[in-house]
ZAMARGU-4260 file (C-alpha; in steps of 0.2 Angstrom, whole numbers, plus 5000, padded with zeros to 4 digits):
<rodrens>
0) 5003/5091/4948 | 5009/5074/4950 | 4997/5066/4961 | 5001/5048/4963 | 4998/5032/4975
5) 5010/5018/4980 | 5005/5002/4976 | 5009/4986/4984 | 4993/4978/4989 | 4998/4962/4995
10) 4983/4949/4997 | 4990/4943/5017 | 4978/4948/5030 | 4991/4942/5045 | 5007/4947/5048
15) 5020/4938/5040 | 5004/4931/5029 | 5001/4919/5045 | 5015/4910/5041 | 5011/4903/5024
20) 5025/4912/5012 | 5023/4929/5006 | 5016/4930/4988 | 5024/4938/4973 | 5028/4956/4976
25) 5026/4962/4957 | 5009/4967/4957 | 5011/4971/4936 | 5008/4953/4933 | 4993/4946/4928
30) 4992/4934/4940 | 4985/4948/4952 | 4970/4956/4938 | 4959/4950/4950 | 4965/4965/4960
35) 4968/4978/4947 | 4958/4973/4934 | 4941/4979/4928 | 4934/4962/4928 | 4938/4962/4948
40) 4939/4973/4960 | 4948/4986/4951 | 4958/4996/4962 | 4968/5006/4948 | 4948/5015/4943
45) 4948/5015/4963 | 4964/5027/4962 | 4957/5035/4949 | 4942/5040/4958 | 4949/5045/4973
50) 4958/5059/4961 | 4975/5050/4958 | 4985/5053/4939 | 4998/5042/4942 | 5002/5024/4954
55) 5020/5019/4958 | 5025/5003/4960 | 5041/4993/4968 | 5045/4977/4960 | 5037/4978/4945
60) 5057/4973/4935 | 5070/4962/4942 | 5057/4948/4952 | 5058/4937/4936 | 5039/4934/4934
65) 5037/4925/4916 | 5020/4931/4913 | 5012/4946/4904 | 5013/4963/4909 | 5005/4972/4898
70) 4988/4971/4904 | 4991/4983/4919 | 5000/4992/4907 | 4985/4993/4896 | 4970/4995/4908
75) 4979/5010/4916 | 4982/5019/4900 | 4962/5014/4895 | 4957/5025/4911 | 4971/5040/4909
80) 4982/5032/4923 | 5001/5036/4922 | 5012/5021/4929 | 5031/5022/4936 | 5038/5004/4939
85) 5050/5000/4951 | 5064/4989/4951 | 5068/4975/4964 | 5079/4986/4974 | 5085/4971/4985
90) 5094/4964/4969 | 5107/4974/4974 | 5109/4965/4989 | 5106/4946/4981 | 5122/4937/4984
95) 5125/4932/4965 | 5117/4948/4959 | 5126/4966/4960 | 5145/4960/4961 | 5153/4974/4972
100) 5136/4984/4968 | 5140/4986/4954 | 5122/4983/4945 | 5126/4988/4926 | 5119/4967/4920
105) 5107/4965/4934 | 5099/4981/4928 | 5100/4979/4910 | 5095/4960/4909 | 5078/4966/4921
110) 5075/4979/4909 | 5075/4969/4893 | 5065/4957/4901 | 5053/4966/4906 | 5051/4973/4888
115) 5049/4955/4882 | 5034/4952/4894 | 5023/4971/4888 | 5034/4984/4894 | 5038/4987/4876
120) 5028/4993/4863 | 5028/4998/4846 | 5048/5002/4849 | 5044/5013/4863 | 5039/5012/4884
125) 5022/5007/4885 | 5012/5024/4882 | 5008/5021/4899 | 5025/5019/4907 | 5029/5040/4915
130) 5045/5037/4925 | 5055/5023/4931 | 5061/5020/4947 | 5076/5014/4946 | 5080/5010/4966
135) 5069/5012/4983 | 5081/5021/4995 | 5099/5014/4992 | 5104/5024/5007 | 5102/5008/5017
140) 5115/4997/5007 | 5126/5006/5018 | 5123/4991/5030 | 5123/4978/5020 | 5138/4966/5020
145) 5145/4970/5005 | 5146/4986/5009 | 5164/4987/5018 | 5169/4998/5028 | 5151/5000/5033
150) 5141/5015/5034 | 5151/5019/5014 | 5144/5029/5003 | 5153/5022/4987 | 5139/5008/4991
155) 5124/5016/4985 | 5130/5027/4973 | 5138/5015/4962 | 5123/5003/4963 | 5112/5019/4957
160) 5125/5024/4944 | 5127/5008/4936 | 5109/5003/4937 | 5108/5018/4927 | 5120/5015/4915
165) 5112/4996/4912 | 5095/5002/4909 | 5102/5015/4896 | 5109/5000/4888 | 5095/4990/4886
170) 5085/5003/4878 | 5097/5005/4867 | 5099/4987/4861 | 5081/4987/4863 | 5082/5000/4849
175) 5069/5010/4860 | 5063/5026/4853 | 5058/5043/4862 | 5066/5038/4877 | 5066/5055/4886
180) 5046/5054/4886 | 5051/5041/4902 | 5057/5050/4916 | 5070/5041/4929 | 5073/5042/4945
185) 5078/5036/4962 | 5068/5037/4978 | 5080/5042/4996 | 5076/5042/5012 | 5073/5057/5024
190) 5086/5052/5036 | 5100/5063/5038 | 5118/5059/5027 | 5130/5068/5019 | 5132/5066/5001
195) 5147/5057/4993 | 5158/5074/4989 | 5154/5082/5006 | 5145/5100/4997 | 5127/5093/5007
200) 5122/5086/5022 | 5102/5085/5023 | 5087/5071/5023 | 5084/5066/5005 | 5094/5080/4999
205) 5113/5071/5002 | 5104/5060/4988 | 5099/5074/4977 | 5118/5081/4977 | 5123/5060/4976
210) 5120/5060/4957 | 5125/5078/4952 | 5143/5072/4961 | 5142/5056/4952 | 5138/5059/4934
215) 5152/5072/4933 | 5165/5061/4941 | 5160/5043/4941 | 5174/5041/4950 | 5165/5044/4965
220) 5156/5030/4964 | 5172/5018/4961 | 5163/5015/4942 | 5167/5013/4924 | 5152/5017/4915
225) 5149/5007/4900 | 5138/5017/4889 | 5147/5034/4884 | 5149/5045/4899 | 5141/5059/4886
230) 5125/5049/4884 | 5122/5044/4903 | 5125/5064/4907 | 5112/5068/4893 | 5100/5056/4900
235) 5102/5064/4919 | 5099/5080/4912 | 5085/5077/4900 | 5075/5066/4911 | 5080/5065/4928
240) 5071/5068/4942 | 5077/5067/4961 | 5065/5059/4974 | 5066/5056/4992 | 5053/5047/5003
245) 5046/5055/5019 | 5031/5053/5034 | 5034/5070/5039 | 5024/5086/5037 | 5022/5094/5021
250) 5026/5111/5031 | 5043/5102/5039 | 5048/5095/5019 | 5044/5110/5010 | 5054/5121/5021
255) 5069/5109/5022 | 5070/5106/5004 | 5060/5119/4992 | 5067/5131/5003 | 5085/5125/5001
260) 5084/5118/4984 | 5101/5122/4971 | 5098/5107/4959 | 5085/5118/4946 | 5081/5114/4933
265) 5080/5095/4938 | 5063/5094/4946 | 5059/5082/4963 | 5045/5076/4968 | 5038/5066/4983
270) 5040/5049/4982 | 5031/5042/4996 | 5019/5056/5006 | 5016/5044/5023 | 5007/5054/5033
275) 5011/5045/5047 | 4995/5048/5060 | 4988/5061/5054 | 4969/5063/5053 | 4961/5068/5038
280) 4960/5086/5038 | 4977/5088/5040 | 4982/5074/5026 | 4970/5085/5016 | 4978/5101/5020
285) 4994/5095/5015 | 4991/5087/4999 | 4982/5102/4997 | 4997/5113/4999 | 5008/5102/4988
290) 4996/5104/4973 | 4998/5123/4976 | 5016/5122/4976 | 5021/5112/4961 | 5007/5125/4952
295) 5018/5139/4955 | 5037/5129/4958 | 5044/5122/4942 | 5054/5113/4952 | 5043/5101/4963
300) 5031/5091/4953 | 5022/5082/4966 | 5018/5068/4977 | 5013/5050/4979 | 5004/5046/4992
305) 5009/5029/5004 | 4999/5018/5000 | 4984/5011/4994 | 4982/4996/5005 | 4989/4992/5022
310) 5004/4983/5022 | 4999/4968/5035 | 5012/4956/5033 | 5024/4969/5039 | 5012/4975/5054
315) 5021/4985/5066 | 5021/5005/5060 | 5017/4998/5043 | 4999/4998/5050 | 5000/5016/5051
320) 5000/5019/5033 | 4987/5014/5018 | 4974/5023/5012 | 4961/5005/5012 | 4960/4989/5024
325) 4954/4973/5019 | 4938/4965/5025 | 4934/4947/5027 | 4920/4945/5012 | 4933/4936/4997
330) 4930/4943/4980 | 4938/4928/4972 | 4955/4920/4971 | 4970/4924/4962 | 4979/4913/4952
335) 4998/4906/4957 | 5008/4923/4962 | 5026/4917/4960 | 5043/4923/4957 | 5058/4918/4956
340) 5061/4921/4976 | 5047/4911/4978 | 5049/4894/4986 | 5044/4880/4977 | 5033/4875/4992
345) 5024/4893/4994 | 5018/4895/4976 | 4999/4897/4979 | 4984/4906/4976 | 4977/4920/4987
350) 4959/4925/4991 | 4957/4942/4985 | 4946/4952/4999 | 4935/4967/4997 | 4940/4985/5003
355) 4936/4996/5017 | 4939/5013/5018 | 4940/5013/5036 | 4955/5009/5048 | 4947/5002/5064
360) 4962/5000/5071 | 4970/5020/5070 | 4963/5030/5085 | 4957/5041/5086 | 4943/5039/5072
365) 4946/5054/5060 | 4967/5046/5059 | 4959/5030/5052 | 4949/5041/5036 | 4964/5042/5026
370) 4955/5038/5009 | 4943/5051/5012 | 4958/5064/5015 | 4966/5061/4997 | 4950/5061/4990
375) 4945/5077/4999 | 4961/5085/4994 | 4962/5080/4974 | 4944/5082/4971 | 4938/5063/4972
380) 4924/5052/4980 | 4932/5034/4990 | 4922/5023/4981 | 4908/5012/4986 | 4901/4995/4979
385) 4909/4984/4967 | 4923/4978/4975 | 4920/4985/4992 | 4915/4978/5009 | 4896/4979/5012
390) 4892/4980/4993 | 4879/4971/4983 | 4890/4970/4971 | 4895/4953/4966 | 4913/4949/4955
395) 4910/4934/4942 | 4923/4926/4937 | 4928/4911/4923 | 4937/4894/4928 | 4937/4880/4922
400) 4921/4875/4932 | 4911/4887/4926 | 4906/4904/4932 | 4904/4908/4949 | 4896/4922/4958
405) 4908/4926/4972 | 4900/4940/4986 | 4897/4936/5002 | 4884/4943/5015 | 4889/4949/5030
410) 4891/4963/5043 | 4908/4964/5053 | 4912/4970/5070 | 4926/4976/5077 | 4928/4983/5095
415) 4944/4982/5107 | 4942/4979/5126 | 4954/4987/5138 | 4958/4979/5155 | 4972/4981/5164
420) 4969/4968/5180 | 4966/4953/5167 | 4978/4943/5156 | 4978/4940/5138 | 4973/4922/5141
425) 4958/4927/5152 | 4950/4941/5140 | 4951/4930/5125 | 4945/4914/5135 | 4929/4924/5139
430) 4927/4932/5121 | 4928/4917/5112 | 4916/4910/5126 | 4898/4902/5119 | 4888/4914/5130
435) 4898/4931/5122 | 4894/4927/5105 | 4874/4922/5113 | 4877/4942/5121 | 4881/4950/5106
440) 4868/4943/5096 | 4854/4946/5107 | 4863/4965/5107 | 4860/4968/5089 | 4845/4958/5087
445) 4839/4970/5101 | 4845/4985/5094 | 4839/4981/5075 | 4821/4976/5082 | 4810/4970/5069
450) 4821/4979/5056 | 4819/4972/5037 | 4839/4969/5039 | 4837/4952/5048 | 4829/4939/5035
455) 4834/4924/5044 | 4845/4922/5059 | 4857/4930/5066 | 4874/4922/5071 | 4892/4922/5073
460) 4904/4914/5065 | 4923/4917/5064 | 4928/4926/5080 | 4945/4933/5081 | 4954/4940/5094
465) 4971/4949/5094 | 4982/4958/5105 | 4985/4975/5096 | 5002/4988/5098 | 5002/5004/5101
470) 4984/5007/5104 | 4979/5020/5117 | 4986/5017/5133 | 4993/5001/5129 | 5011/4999/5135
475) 5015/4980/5133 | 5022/4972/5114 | 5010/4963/5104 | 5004/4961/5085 | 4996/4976/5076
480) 4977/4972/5072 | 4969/4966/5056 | 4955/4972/5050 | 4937/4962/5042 | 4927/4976/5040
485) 4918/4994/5036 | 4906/4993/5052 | 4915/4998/5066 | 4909/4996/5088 | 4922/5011/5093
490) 4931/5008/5111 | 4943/5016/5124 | 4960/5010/5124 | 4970/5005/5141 | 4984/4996/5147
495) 4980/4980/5138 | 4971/4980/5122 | 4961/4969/5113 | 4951/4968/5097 | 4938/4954/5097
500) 4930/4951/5077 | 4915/4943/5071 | 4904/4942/5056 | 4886/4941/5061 | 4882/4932/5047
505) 4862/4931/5040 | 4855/4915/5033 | 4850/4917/5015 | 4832/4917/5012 | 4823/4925/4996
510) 4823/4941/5000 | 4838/4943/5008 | 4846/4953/4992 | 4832/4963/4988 | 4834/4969/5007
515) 4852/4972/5005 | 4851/4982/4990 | 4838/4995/4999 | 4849/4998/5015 | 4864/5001/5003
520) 4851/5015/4995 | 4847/5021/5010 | 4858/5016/5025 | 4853/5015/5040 | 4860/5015/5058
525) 4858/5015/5075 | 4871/5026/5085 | 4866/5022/5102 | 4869/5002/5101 | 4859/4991/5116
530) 4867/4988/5132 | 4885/4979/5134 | 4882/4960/5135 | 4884/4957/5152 | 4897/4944/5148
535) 4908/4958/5140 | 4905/4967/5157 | 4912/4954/5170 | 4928/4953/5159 | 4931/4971/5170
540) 4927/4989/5167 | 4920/4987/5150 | 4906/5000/5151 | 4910/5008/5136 | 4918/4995/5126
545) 4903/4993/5114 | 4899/5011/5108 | 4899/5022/5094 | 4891/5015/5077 | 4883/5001/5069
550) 4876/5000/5052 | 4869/4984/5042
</rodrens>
């Protein structure tokens, strides 16, 4: 069975990447190997251990990065990892790209450029390269401005048949061979539509019966093909393969669709699985069930699973999904991540941070183990170590300086505080207060006693606090919470939430390493964490705001 994972692991640890420009999405190009790569922290063998066979990908074509591709390419097929790129969907929406949506040169020209930059080889797709996805949801051009009336449903499905049609051509003057090895599709929403000829109103599935309509009569679409009608219909039957994307319930999806489905025998398969605040169990049971069914369906191949890393420039529900957060320790730096979207101004480098496999911020607990579900499910193990928060493990990396060894050593708190008869301003005046930080680090340095973790002193450095949405009981707007690290001080939710995060950092001494490396052997904890600072206490009821687990 297909099981794959999105892939769109932005570096930004803020929303909106606090303000400083949002780096390249293409995450093929080398400039993010730092990421990917086996010489960093090397989240395609992450996927690989958590069980995955495939990654998908977004804007891996289309974002006119002019740097090599091919190492991504290569490193996945090293460790038996298929890859499906995506296009740049929003070029259909560019106003010089796309005329009328009509996509045929936008398509073709991002194709043979992406050939020229590792895409290509040997006169074929990169052995690596399983399926291309050609457009992320088109559905929604409906409400674009070109799309006139609105609400039209010529819009999307000429952008997806001339896209199509471009991408034919360009292998073809590409003079690529065993084409129909690559699979191609399209990803749809689950909303609920009506497909261009009116036979089938369903989510995802008004899609399906889209391009059945419209490769028998592009008319439909208000296209011309350019390539030979009899090649684009041999392509749709040969390699086709429909896709929709969906948070719901595998139970809800495979009754709606598998139950329902007419379009054999062109498979489908799941091109986003959100599991949208579900806890593990349940995220296993469902993978689970999807393995079982594409086993004994021919026509449902499987499903990726949305995504590997929360998505925190988006914040909002985007929070809800990834299977990993990032923590504060910075692994190393990338090098510029640019596109031709980017402004001149924003073309930067960004700190690569470690992984954790918890999300703090998901109540209750077992919603935010979302790693340890797919792994449960396919057979896997999360990871732990290189590349991970709380490991040993340093990266090294080359620049022109010389090698440098780039871990850090810290342990990182995260707890919220609800109060409902206290501001924002207030709380946060007294939990970035002197005497707080003094509190917690005579809480820990209780708690630890005379414990081998502590070689040096204990302090804290880099206290944040923010305002989090939709946290238990919280009814007012705010910004969905970050996270900075594994070790997480549970809390109760209430009308106002806030999280408050520190790293307690230890100063070096010699054998502060050696130490380290014995608690990862053998970690140990303290479930029953000392008594809440009283500084905590007088911000209001806070008598269980500091509670659950703490591990060094």
């Amino acid at each position: 069975p297909l099981r794959g994972i999105a892939y769109g692991a932005l570096p930004c640890i803020e929303h909106d990447c606090g303000g400083h420009g949002r780096p390249s999405e293409d995450m093929v190009q080398s400039a993010y190997s730092l990421q990917w790569g086996a010489h960093g922290r090397d989240d395609l063998n992450t996927m690989v251990k958590l069980g995955a066979s495939a990654v998908r990908l977004y804007h891996s074509l289309g974002l006119g990065v002019d740097s090599d591709h091919g190492a991504f390419l290569d490193r996945a097929q090293e460790i038996g990892l298929n890859v499906m790129p995506g296009y740049h969907t929003e070029m259909a929406n560019e106003p010089d790209l796309c005329p009328g949506f009509d996509c045929y040169e936008t398509w073709k020209n991002s194709t043979l450029e992406g050939f020229r930059h590792g895409f290509k080889k040997s006169n074929e797709w990169h052995p690596s390269v399983a399926m291309l996805v050609l457009l992320n949801e088109p559905d929604f051009f409906e409400m674009q401005p070109k799309c006139i009336p609105k609400m039209s449903s010529w819009c999307r499905v000429k952008a997806v048949l001339s896209a199509l049609d471009g991408v034919l051509a360009a292998e073809e003057e590409a003079g690529i061979k065993e084409k129909d090895r690559v699979r191609l599709t399209v990803t749809w929403s689950f909303a609920m539509k009506t497909s261009v000829d009116g036979k089938v109103t369903g989510p995802g599935t008004y899609g399906f019966q889209d391009m059945h309509a419209i490769v028998d009569d592009p008319s439909l679409a208000d296209y011309k093909p350019r390539m030979p009608l009899a090649k684009i219909k041999s392509a749709f039957n040969n390699r086709w393969v429909h896709g929709l994307n969906t948070a719901a319930p595998w139970s809800f999806v495979d009754e709606k669709i598998n139950q329902e489905y007419q379009w054999s025998p062109i498979p489908w398969f799941i091109g986003e699985y959100g599991g949208m605040g579900q806890p593990k169990n349940i995220i296993e049971a469902d993978l689970v069930a999807m393995d079982q069914t594409a086993q004994t369906l021919e026509s449902f191949l499987g499903a990726a699973f949305f995504q590997f890393q929360v998505t925190y420039w988006k914040g909002g529900q985007e929070m809800n999904f990834g299977l990993f957060s990032l923590g504060e320790s910075v692994l190393g730096t990338s090098t510029e991540l640019c596109d031709r979207l980017t402004a001149h101004d924003q073309c930067r480098t960004w700190d690569v941070h470690c992984l954790s496999e918890r999300l703090p911020f998901l109540h209750p607990e077992e919603v935010g183990l979302r790693a340890a579900g797919v792994a449960a499910a396919w057979g896997g193990e999360v990871p732990t170590g290189h590349g991970f928060c709380g490991s040993d493990v340093a990266i090294i990396v080359s620049n022109e300086e010389g090698e440098r060894r780039l871990a850090s050593d810290s342990t990182h708190i995260e707890f919220t505080v609800s109060n409902p008869d206290m501001d924002v301003n207030s709380i946060r005046q007294k939990l970035k207060s002197a005497s707080f930080s003094s509190a917690i680090v005579a809480a820990v340095s209780s708690s630890l006693g005379q414990s081998s973790a502590i070689q040096g002193t204990v302090s804290v450095s880099d206290l944040k606090v923010v305002e989090v949405e939709g946290a238990e009981g919280s009814k007012g707007p705010g910004m969905a919470l970050p996270t900075w690290g594994a070790p997480v001080i549970g809390a109760l939710g209430g009308a106002l939430v806030l999280a408050c995060i520190g790293a307690l950092l230890l100063s070096r001494r010699g054998r502060k390493a050696r130490a380290a490396r014995d608690l990862h052997a053998q970690p140990k904890r303290n479930d029953d964490v000392a008594e809440v600072p009283k500084d905590l206490e007088s911000a209001g009821d806070a008598s269980e705001a500091v509670a659950g687990s703490h591990q060094v």
